[in-house]
N, C-alpha and C positions, 0 to 999 in steps of 0.2 A: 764524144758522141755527137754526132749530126744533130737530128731531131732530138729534144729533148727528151730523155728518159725516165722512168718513175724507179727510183732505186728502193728495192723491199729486202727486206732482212728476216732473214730466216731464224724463229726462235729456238730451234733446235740443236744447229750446229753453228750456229751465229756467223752465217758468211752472207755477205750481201750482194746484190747480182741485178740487172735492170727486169725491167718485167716482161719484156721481150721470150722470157725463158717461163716457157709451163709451170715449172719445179725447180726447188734446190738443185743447183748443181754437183754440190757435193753430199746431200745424206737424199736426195727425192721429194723431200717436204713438200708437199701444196698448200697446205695451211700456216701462209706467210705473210709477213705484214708491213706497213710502209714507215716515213718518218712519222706522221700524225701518232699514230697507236706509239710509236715510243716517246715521244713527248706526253702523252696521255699517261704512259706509265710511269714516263718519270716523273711527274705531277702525283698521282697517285701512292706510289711507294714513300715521297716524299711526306702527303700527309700523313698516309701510317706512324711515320715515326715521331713527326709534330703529333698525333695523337699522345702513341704511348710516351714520349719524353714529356712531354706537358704534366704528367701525372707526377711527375718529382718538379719537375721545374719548368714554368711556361714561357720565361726568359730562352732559359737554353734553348727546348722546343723550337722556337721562330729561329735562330741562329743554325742548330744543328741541319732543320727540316732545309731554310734556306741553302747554308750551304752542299746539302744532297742533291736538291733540285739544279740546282747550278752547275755541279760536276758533272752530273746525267747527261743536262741540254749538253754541255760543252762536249764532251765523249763522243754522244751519237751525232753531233754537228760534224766532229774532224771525221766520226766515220763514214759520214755519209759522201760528204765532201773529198776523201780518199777516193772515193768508189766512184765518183763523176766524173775525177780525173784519170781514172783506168779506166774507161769504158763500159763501164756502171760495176766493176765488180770490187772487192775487196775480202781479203783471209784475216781476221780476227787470231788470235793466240787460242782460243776457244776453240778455232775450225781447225785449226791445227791438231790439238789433243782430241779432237771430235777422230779426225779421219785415223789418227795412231791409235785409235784406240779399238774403232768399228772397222777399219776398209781391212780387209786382208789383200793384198798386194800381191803378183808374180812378176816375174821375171824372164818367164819361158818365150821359145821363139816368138811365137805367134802374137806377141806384143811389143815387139820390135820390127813389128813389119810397118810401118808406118816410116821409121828410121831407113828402113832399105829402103822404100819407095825414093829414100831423097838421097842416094847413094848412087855413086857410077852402074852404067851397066860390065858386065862382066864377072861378079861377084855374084855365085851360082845359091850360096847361102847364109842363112843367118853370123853361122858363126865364122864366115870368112868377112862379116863387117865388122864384129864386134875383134877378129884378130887383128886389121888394119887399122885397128884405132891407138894409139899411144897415149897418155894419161898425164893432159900437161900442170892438172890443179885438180886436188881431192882434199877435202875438209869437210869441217860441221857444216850442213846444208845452209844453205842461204835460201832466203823466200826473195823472190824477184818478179818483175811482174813484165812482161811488152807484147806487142800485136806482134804475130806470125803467120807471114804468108806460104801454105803449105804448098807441097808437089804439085795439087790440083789448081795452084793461086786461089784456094781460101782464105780470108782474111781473119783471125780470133785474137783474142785476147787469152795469153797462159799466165796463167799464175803457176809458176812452180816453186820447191825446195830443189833450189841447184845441189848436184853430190858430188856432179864433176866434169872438168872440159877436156876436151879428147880431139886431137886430130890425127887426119889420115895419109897418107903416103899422098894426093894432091893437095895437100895442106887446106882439106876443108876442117873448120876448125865446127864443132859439135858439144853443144849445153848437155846433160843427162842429169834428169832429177824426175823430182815424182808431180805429176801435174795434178794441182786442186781440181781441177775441172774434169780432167778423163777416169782423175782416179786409179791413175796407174804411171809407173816408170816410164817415160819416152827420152828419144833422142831430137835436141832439133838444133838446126845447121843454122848456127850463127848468122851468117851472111843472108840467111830468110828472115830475122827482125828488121821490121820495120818502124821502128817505133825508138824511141831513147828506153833503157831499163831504167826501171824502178827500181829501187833498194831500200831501205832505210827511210822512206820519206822523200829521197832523193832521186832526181833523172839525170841521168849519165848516157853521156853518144857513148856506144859500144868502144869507145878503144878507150874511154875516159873509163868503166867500168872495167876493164882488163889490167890496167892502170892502178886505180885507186882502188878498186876492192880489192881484186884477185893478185895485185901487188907481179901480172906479167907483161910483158911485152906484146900485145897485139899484133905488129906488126913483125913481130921475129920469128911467132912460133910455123 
């Protein structure tokens, strides 16, 4: 991020996001809150428990409370500091069971039109893009994270669960997974990231990521 940004974390669906953004981007929340209030809590929940352990043992208490307090800081520290390094945002395991549990998701044309915008012309409809596609890697989703510059060269940062990579008869080669942010299934064309992917903690230039995750040849398919 350029100018520094204030990263707030939503207590609802636990995804973090810069403050640039009105609301949760993934459940709507506006009553959301920054690193301060979670250092606060975790100060807080931490004495609760130096309360109530103290009543058997006040030795243990200081040791238990300590060490709570201390995993807390350490926790919302890497997550906050995740989220500075994506461009203020980050998906939690929580944001995850959040959206599998709440978003009802489709599939129908009219949400793959975004996917055709970034497609040749000559293809009259939806489902003559989705039949020029070939299916070069399908597996358990991956959460990945990079800036993408769209049709109109807008710049965003997607967090998706990749489900699969697909190329077309001009060997553009095409991400499909379910985006944190839109909240819905999209298509995006490889060659539009701008950015190294994130994975695992880790950034990978795009052919290192076809490579070592996805275990294909970037440059063959």
């Amino acid at each position: 991020m350029g100018k520094k940004e204030k990263i707030l974390h939503c207590g609802v669906c636990d995804k973090f996001f810069p403050d640039t953004q009105p609301e949760c981007p993934t459940c709507g929340n506006k009553n959301t809150h920054g690193k301060a209030f979670d250092y606060s809590l975790s100060f807080f929940i931490s004495l609760l428990i130096f309360i109530f352990v103290g009543f058997f043992s006040y030795r243990l208490s200081i040791i238990i409370s300590a060490v709570c307090f201390l995993s807390f800081i350490l926790i919302f520290k890497k997550q906050y500091h995740l989220a500075e390094e994506n461009g203020g945002y980050y998906t939690t395991n929580k944001t995850k069971k959040y959206v599998s549990k709440h978003v009802i998701t489709s599939e129908n044309a009219e949400h793959i039109m975004v996917a055709k915008k970034d497609y040749t012309q000559g293809l009259n409809t939806i489902d003559d893009f989705t039949y020029n596609l070939s299916i070069a890697w399908s597996d358990i989703p991956l959460n990945i994270v990079f800036s993408y510059v769209d049709s109109s060269k807008n710049l965003s940062i997607r967090d998706i669960q990749l489900e699969e990579v697909s190329i077309n008869a001009d060997g553009d080669i095409y991400f499909y997974g379910f985006c944190m942010d839109k909240l819905d299934r999209r298509y995006f064309r490889v060659d539009r990231i701008s950015s190294r992917i994130l994975y695992n903690d880790k950034r990978y230039f795009t052919d290192e990521f076809f490579s070592n995750v996805l275990f294909l040849d970037y440059y063959s398919l």
